[in-house]
Structure formats: structure tokens, C-alpha cells
N, CA, C and O atoms as CSV, one atom per row, in Angstrom:
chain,resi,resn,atom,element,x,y,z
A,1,UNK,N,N,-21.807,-54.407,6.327
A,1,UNK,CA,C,-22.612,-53.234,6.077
A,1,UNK,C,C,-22.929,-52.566,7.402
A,1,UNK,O,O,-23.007,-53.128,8.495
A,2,UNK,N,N,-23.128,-51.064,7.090
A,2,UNK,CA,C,-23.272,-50.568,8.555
A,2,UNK,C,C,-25.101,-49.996,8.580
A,2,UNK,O,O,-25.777,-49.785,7.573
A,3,UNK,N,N,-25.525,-49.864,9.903
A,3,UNK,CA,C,-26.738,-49.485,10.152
A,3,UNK,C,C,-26.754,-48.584,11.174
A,3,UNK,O,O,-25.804,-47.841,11.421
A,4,UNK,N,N,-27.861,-48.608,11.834
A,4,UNK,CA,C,-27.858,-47.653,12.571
A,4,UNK,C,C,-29.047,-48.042,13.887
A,4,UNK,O,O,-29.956,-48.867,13.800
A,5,UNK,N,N,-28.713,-47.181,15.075
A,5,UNK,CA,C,-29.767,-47.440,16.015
A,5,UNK,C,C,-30.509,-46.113,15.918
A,5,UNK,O,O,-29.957,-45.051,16.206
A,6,UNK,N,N,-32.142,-46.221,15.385
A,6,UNK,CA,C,-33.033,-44.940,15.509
A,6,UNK,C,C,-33.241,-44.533,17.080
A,6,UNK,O,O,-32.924,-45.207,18.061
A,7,UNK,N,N,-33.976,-43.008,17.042
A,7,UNK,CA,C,-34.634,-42.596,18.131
A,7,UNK,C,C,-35.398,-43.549,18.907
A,7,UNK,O,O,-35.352,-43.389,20.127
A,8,UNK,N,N,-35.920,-44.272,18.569
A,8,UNK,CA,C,-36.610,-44.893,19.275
A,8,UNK,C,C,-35.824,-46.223,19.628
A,8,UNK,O,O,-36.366,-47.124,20.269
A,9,UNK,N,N,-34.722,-46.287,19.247
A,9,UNK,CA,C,-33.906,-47.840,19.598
A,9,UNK,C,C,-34.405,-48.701,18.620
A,9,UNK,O,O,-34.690,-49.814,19.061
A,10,UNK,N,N,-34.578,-48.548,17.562
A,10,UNK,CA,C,-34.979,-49.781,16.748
A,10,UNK,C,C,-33.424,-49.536,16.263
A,10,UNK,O,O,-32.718,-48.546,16.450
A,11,UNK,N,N,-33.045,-51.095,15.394
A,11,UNK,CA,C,-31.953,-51.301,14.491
A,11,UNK,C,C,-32.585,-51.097,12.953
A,11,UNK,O,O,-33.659,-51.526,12.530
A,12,UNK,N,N,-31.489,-50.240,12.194
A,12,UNK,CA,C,-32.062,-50.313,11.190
A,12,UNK,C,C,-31.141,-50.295,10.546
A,12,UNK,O,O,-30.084,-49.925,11.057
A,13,UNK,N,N,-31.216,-50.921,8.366
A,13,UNK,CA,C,-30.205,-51.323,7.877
A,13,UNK,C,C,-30.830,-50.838,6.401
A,13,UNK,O,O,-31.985,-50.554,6.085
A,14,UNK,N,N,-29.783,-50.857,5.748
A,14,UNK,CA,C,-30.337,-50.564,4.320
A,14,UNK,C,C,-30.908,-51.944,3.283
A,14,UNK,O,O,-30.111,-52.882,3.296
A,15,UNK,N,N,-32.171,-52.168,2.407
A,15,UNK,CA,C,-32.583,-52.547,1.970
A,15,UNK,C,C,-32.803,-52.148,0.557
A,15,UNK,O,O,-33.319,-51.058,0.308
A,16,UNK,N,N,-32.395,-53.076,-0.505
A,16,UNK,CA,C,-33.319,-52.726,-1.680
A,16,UNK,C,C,-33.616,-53.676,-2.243
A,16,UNK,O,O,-33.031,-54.759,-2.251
A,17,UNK,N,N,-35.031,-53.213,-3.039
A,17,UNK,CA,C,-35.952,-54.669,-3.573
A,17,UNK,C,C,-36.108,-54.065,-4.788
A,17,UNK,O,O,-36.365,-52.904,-5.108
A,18,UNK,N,N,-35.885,-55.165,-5.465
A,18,UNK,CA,C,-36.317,-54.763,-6.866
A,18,UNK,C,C,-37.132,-55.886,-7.554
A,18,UNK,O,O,-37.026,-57.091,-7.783
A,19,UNK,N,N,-38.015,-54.851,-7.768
A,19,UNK,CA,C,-39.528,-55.139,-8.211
A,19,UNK,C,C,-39.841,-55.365,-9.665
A,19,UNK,O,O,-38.961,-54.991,-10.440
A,20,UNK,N,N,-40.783,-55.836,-10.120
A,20,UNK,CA,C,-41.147,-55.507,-11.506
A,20,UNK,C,C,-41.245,-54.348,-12.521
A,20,UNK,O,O,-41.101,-54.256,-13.740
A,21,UNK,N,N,-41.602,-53.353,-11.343
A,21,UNK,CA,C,-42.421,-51.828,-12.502
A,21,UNK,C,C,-40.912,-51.318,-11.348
A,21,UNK,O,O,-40.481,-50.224,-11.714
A,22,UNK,N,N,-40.414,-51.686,-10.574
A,22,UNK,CA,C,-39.026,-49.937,-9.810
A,22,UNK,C,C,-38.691,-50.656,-8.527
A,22,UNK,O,O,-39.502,-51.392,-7.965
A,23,UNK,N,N,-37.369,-50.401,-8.042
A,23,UNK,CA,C,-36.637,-50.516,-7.456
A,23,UNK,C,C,-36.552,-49.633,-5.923
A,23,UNK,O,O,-36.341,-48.423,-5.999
A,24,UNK,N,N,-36.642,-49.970,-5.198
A,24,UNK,CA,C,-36.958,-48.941,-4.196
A,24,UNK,C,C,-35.973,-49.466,-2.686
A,24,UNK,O,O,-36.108,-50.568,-2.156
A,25,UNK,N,N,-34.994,-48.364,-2.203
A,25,UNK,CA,C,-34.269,-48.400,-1.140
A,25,UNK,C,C,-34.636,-48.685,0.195
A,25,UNK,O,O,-35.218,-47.613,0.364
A,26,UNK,N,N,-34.765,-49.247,1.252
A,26,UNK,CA,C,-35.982,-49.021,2.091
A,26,UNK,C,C,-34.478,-49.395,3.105
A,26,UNK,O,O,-33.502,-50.144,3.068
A,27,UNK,N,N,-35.178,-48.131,4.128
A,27,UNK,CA,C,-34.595,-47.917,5.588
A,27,UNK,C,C,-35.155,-48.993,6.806
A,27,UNK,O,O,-35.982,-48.555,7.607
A,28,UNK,N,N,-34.670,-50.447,6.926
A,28,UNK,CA,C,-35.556,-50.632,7.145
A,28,UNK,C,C,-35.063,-51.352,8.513
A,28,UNK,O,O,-33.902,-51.558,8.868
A,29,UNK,N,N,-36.226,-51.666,9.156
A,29,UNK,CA,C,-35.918,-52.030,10.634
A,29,UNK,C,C,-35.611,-53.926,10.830
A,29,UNK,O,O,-36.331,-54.803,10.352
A,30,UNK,N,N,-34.381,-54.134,11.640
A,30,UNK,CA,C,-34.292,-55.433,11.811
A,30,UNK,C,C,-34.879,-56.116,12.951
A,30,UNK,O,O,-34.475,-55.823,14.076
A,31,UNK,N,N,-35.851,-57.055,12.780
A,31,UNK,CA,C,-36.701,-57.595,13.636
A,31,UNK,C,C,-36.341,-58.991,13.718
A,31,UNK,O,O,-37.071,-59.838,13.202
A,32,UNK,N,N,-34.833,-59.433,14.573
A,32,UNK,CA,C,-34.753,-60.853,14.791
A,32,UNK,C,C,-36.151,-61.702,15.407
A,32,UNK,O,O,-36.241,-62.912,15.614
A,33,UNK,N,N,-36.831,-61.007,15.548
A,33,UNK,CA,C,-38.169,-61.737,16.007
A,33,UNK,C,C,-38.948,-62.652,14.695
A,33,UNK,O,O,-39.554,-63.723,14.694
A,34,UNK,N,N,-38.610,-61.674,13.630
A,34,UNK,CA,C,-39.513,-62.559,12.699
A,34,UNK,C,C,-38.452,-63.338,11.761
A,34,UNK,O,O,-37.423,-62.974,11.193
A,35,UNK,N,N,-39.286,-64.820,11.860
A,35,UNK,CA,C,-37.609,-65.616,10.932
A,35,UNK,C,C,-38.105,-64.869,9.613
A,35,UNK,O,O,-37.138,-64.432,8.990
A,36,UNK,N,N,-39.365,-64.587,8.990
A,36,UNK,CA,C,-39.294,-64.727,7.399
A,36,UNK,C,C,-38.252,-64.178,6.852
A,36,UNK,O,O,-37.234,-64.099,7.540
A,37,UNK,N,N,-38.243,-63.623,5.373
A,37,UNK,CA,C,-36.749,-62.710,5.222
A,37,UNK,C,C,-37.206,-61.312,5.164
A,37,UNK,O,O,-36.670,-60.397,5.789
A,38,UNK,N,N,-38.291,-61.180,4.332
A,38,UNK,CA,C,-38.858,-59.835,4.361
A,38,UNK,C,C,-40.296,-59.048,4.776
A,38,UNK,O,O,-41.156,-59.923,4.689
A,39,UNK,N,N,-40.835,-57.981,5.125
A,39,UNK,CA,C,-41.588,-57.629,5.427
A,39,UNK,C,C,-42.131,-56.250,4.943
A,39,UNK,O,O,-41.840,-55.441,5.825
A,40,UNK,N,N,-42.785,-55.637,3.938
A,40,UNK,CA,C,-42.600,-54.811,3.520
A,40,UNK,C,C,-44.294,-54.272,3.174
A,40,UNK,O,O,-45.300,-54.873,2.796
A,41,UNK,N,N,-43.994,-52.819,3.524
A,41,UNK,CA,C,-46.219,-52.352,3.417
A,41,UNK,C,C,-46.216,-52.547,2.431
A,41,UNK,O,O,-45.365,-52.847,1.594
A,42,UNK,N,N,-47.340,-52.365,2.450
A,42,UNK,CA,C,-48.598,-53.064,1.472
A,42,UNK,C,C,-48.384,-52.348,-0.093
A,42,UNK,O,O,-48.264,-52.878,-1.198
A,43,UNK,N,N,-48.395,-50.682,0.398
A,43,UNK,CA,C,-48.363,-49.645,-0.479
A,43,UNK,C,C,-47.077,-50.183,-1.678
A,43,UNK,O,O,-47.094,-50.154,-2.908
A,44,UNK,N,N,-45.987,-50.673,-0.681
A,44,UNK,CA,C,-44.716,-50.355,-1.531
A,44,UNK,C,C,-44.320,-51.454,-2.561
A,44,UNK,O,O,-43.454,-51.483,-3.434
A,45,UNK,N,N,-45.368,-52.449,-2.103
A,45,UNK,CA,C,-45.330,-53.579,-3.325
A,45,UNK,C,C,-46.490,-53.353,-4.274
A,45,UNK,O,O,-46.569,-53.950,-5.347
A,46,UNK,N,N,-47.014,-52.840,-4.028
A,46,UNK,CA,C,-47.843,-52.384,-5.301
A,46,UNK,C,C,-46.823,-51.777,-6.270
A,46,UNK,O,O,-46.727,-52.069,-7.462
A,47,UNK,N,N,-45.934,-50.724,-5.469
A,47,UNK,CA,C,-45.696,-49.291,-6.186
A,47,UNK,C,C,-44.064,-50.664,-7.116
A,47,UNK,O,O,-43.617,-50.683,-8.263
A,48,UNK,N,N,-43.824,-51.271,-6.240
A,48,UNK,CA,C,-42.725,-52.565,-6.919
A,48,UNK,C,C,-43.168,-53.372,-7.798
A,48,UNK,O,O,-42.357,-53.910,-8.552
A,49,UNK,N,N,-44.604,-53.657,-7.914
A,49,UNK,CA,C,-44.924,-54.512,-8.836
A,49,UNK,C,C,-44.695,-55.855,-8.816
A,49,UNK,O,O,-44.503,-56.461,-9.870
A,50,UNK,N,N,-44.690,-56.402,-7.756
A,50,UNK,CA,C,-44.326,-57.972,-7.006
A,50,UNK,C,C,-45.170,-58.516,-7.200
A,50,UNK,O,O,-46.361,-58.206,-7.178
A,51,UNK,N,N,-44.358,-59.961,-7.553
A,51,UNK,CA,C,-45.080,-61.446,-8.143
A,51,UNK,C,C,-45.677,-62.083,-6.698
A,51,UNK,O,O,-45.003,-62.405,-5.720
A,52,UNK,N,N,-46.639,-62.139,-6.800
A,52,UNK,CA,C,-47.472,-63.314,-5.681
A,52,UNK,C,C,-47.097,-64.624,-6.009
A,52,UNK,O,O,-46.982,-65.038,-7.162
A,53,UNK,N,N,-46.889,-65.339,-4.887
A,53,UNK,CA,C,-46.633,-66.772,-4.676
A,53,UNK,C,C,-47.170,-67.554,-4.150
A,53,UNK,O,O,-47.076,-68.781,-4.197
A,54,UNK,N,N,-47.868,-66.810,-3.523
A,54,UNK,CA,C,-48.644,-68.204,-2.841
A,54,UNK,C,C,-49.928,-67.454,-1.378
A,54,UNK,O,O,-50.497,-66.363,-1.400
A,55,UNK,N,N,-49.989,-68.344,-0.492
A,55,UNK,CA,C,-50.452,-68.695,0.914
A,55,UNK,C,C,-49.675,-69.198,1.690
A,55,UNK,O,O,-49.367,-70.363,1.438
A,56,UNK,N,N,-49.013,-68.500,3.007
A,56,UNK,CA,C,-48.140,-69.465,3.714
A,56,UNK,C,C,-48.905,-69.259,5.419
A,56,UNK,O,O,-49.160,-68.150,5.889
A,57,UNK,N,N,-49.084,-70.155,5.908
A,57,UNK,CA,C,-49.771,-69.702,7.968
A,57,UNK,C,C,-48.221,-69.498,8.584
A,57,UNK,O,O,-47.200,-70.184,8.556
A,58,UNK,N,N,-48.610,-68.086,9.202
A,58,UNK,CA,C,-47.631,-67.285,9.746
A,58,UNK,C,C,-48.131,-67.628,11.174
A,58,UNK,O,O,-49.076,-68.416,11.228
A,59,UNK,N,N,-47.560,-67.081,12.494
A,59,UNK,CA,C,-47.815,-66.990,14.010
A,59,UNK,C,C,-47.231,-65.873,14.197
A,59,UNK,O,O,-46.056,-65.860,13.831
A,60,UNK,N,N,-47.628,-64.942,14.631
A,60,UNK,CA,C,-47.673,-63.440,15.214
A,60,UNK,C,C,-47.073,-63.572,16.480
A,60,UNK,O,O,-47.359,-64.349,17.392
A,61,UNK,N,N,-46.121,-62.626,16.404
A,61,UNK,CA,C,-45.610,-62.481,17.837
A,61,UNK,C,C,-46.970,-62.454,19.429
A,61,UNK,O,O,-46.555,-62.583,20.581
A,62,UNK,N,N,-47.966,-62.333,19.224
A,62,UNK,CA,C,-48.931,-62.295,20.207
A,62,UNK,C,C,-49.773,-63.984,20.230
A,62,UNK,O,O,-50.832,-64.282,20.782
A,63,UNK,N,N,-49.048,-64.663,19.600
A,63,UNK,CA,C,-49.694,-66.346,19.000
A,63,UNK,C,C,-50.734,-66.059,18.286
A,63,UNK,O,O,-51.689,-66.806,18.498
A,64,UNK,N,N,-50.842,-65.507,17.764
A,64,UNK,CA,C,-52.003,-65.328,16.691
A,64,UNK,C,C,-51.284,-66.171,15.341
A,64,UNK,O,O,-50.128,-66.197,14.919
A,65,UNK,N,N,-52.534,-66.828,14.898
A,65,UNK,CA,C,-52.088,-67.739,13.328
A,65,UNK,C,C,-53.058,-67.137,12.568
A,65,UNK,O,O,-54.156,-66.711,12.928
A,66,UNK,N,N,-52.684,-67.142,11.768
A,66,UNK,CA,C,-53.592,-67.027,10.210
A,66,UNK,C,C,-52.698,-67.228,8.684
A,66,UNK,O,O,-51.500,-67.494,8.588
A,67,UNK,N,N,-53.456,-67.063,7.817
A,67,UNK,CA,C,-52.592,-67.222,6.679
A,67,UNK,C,C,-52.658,-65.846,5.984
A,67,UNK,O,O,-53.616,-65.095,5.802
A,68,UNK,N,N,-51.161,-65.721,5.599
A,68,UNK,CA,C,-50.756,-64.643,4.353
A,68,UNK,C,C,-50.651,-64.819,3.410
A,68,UNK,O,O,-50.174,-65.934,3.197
A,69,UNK,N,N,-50.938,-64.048,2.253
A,69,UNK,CA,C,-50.074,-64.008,1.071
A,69,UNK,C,C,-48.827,-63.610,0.796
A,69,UNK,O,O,-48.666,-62.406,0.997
A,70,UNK,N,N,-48.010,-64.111,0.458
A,70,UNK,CA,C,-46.525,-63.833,0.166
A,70,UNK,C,C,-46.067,-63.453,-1.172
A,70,UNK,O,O,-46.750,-63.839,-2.121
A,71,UNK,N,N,-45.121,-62.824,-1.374
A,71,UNK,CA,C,-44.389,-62.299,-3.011
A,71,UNK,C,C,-43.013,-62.534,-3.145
A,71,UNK,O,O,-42.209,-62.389,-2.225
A,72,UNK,N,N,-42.689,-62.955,-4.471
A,72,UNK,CA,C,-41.067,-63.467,-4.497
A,72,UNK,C,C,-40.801,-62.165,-4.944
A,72,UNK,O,O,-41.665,-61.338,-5.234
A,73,UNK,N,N,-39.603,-62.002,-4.993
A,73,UNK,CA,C,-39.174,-60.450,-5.075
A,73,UNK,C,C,-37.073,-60.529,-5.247
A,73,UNK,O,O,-36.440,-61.520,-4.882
A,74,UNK,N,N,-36.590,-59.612,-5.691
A,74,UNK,CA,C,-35.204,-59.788,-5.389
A,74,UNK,C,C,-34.476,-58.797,-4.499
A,74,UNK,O,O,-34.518,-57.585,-4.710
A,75,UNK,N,N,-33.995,-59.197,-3.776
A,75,UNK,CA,C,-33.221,-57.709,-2.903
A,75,UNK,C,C,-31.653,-57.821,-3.497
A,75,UNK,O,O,-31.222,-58.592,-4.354
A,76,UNK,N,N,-30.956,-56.780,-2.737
A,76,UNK,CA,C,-29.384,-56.225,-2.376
A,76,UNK,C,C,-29.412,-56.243,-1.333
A,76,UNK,O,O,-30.236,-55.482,-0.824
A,77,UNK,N,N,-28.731,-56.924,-0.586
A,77,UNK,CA,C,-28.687,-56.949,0.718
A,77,UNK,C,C,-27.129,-57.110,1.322
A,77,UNK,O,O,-26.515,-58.177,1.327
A,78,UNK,N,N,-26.715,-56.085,1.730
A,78,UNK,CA,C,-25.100,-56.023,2.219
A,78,UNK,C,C,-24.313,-56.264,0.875
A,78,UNK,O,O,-23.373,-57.050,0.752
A,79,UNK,N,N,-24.885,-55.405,-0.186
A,79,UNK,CA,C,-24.108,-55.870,-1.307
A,79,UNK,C,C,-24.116,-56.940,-2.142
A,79,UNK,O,O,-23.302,-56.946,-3.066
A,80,UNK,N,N,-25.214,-58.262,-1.944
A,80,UNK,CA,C,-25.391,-58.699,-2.483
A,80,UNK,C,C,-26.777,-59.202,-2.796
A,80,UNK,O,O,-27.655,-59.214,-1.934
A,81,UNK,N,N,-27.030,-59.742,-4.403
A,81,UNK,CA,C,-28.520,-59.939,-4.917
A,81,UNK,C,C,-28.829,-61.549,-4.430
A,81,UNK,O,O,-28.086,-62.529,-4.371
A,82,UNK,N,N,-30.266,-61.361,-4.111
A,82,UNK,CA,C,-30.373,-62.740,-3.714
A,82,UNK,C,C,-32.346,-62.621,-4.004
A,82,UNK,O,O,-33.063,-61.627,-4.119
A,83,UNK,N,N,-32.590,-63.716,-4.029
A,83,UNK,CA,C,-34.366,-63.651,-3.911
A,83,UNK,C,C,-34.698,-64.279,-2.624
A,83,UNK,O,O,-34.076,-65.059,-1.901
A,84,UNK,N,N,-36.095,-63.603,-2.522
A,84,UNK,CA,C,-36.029,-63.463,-1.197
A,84,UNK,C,C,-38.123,-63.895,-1.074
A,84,UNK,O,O,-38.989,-63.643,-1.911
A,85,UNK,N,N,-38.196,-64.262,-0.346
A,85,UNK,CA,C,-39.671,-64.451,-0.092
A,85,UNK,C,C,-40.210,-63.239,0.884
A,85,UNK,O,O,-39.563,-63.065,1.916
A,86,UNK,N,N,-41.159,-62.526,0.680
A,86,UNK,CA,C,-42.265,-60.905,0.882
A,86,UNK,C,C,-43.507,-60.829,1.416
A,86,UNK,O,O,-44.618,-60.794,0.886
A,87,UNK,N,N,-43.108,-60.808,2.689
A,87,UNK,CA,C,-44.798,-60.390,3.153
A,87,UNK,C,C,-45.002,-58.926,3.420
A,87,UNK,O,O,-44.139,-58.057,3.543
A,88,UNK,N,N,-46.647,-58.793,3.503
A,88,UNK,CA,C,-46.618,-56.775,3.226
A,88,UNK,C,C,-47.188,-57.470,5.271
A,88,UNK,O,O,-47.456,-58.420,6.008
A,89,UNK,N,N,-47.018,-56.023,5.112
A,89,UNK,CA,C,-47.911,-55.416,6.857
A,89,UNK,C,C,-48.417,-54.058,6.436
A,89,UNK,O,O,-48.381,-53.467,5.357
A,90,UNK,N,N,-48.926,-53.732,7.694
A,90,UNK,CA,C,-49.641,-52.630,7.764
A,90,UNK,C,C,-49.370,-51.686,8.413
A,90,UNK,O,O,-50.017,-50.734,8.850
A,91,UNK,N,N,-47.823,-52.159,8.485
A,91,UNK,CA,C,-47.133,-51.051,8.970
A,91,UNK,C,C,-45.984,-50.069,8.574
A,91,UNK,O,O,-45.038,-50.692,8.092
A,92,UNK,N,N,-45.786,-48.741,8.632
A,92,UNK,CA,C,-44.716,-48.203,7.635
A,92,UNK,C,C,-43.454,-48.276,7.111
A,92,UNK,O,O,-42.901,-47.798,6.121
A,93,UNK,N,N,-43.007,-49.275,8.373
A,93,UNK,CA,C,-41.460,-49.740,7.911
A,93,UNK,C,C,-41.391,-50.974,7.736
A,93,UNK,O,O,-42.194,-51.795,8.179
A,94,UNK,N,N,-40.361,-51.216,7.034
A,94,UNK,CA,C,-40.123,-52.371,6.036
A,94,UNK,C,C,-39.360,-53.548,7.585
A,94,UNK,O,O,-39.035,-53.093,8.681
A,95,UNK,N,N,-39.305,-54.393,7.347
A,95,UNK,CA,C,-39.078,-55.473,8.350
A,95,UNK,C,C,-37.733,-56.156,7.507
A,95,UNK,O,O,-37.716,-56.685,6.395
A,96,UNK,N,N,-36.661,-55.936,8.453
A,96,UNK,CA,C,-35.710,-57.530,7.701
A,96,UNK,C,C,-35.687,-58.302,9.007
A,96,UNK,O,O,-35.386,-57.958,10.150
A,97,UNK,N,N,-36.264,-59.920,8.279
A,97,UNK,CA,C,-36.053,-60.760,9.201
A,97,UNK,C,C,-35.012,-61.759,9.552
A,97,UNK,O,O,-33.899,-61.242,9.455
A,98,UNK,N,N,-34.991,-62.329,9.722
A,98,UNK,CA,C,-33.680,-63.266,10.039
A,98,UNK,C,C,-33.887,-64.084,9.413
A,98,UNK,O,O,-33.609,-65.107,10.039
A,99,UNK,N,N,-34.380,-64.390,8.084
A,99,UNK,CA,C,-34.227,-65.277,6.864
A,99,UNK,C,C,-32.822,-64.226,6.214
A,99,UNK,O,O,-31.758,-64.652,5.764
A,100,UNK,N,N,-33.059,-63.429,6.291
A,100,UNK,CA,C,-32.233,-62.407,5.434
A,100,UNK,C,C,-30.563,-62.306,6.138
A,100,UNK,O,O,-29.422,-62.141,5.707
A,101,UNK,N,N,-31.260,-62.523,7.523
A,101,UNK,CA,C,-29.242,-62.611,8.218
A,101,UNK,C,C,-28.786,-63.856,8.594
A,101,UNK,O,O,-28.103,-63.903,9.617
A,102,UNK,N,N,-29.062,-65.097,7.860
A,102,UNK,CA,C,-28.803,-66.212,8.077
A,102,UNK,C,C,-27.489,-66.298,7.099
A,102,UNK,O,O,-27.330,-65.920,5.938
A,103,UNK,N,N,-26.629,-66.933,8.007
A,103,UNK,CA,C,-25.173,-66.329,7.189
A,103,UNK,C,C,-24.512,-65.231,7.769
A,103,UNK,O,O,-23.441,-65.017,7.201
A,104,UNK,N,N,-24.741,-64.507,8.630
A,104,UNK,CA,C,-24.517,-63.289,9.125
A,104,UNK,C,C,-24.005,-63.143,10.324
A,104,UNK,O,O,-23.887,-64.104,11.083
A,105,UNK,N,N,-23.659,-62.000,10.624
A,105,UNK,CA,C,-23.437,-61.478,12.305
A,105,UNK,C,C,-23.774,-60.174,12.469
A,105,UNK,O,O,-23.217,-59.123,12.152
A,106,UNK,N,N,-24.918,-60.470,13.094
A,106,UNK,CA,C,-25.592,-58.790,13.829
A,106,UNK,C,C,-25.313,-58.400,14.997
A,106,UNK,O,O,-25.922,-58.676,16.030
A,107,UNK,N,N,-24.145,-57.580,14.839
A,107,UNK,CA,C,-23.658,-56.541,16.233
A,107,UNK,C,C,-24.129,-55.268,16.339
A,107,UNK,O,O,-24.117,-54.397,15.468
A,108,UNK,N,N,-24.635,-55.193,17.689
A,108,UNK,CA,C,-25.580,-53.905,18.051
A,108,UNK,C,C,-24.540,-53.462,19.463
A,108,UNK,O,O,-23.931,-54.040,20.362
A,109,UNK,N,N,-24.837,-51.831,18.907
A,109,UNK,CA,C,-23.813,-51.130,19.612
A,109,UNK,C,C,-24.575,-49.946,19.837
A,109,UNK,O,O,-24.695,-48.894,19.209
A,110,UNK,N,N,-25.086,-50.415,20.959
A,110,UNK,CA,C,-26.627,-48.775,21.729
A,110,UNK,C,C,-25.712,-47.779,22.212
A,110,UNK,O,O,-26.037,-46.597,22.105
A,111,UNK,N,N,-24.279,-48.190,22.885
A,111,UNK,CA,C,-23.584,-46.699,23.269
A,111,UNK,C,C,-23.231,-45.833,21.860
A,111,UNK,O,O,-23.419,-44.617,21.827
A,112,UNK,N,N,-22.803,-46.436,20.925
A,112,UNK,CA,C,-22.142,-45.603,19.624
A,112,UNK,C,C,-23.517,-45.452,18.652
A,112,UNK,O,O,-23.535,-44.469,17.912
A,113,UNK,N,N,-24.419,-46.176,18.626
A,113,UNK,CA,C,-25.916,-46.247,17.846
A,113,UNK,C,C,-25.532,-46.562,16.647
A,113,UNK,O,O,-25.630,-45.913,15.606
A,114,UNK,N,N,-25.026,-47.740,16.871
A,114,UNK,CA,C,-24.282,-48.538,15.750
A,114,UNK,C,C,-24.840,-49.800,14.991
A,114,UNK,O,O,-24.549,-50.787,15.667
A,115,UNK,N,N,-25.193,-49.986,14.404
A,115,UNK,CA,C,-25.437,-51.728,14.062
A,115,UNK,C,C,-24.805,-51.902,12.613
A,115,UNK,O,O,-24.886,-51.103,11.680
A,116,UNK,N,N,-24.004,-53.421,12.648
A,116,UNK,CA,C,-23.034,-53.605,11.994
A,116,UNK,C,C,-23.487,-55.122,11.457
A,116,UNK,O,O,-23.798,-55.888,12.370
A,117,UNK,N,N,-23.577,-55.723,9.942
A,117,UNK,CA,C,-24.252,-56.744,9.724
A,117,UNK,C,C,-23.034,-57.560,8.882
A,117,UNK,O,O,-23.268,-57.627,7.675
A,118,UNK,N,N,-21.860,-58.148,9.291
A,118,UNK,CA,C,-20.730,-58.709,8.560
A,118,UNK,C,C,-21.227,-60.346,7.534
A,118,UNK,O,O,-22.371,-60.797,7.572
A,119,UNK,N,N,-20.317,-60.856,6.875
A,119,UNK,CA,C,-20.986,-62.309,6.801
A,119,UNK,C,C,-20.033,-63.474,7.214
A,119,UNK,O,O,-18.804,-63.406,7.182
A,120,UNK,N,N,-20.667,-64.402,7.551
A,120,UNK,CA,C,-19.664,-64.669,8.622
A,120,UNK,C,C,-19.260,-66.310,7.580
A,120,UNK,O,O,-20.126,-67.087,7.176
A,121,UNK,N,N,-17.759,-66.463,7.360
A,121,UNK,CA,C,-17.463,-67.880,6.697
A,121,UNK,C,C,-17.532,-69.053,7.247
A,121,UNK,O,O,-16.997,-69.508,8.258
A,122,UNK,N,N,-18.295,-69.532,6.428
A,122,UNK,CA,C,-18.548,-71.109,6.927
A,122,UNK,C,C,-16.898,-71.641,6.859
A,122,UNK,O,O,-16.084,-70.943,6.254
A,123,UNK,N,N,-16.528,-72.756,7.437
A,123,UNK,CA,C,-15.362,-73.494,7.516
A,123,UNK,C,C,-15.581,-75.010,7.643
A,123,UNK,O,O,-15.785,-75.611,8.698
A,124,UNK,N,N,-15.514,-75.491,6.519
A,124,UNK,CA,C,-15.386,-76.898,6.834
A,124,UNK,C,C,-14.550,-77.739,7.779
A,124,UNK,O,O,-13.328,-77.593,7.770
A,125,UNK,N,N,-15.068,-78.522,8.511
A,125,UNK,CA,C,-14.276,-79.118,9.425
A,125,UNK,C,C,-14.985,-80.547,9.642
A,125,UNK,O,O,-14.507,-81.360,10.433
């Protein structure tokens, strides 16, 4: 699947989650920083209608701990459906984390403003 590098140099890739009450596309930014798989505001799981699961203690890129609530949810991701575990933020773009590209290869290409997310075959040996 192909993505893209924004104005501001973030990587970004296409996302969709589908929710209980609607389905929604999200442009969303890849943050190998965070392992979870997803990250998505607050607003847009309401407007999805996502199942709560639980309490899980997260660590913040600044070492900050606390605990979240999380939502199971299903995405499309490079073409394919998978479920996926959902935390909201409070921030406007949706987060894919590297739960989501495990299996993967993320090539970033800042001269062409390219980002390219293949899947990469396991090989027994």
C-alpha cells in the first residue's frame, strides 16, 4: 500500500475502522514510536460506536504511566480485515502503531514524499 509524507514530514497511510453504528476512512499518521496497533480521537469512536474492553497501563513517550481504556474494533489495513485493539487521544489524527505493521515493511522516501507499507513473507527455515 502506498502513503504519503505530509507538510510537516509526518508519514501517513490509509486506515479504515469499522465500527458498530459506521465505518470511517482515516488519513492517518504512522507513529513507529507507539507499539499499540491503533490510536484514534476520542470524537471518532463515539461517532464508530466501539466496544470497550477493558483497562490497559500505557508509558507515554515523555515516561509518563497511567492507565487507559481501550476498544476492540476491526480495521482494513493494506487490504486486509483484521481486529485490532483502540486507544482514543486527544489528538486529531488517528495514530497507526506498530502493532498494525508487524508483518510488514515500512519504507520512507522524504526525497519522492513517499511511504510504502509491503508485507513481508515469513519463510520457514
Amino acid at each position: 500500500m502506498q502513503g504519503y509524507v505530509d507538510k510537516n514530514r509526518l508519514c501517513r497511510a490509509e486506515v479504515t475502522v469499522i465500527g458498530g453504528r459506521q465505518t470511517i476512512v482515516f488519513d492517518a499518521v504512522v507513529d513507529s514510536g507507539f507499539n499499540g496497533d491503533l490510536c484514534l480521537p476520542a470524537q471518532a469512536a463515539i461517532q464508530l460506536g466501539l466496544e470497550l474492553y477493558g483497562m490497559q497501563r500505557i508509558e507515554l513517550a515523555d515516561g509518563t504511566k497511567r492507565r487507559e481504556l481501550f476498544f476492540t474494533g476491526e480495521v482494513v489495513f493494506g487490504g486486509e480485515p483484521r481486529g485490532v485493539e483502540i486507544f482514543l487521544t486527544d489528538s486529531e489524527d488517528a495514530l497507526i502503531g506498530a502493532g498494525l505493521l508487524l508483518g510488514r515493511v515500512l519504507t520512507i522516501d522524504y526525497v519522492e514524499q513517499m511511504v510504502e507499507i509491503t508485507r513481508k513473507e515469513q519463510h520457514a527455515g
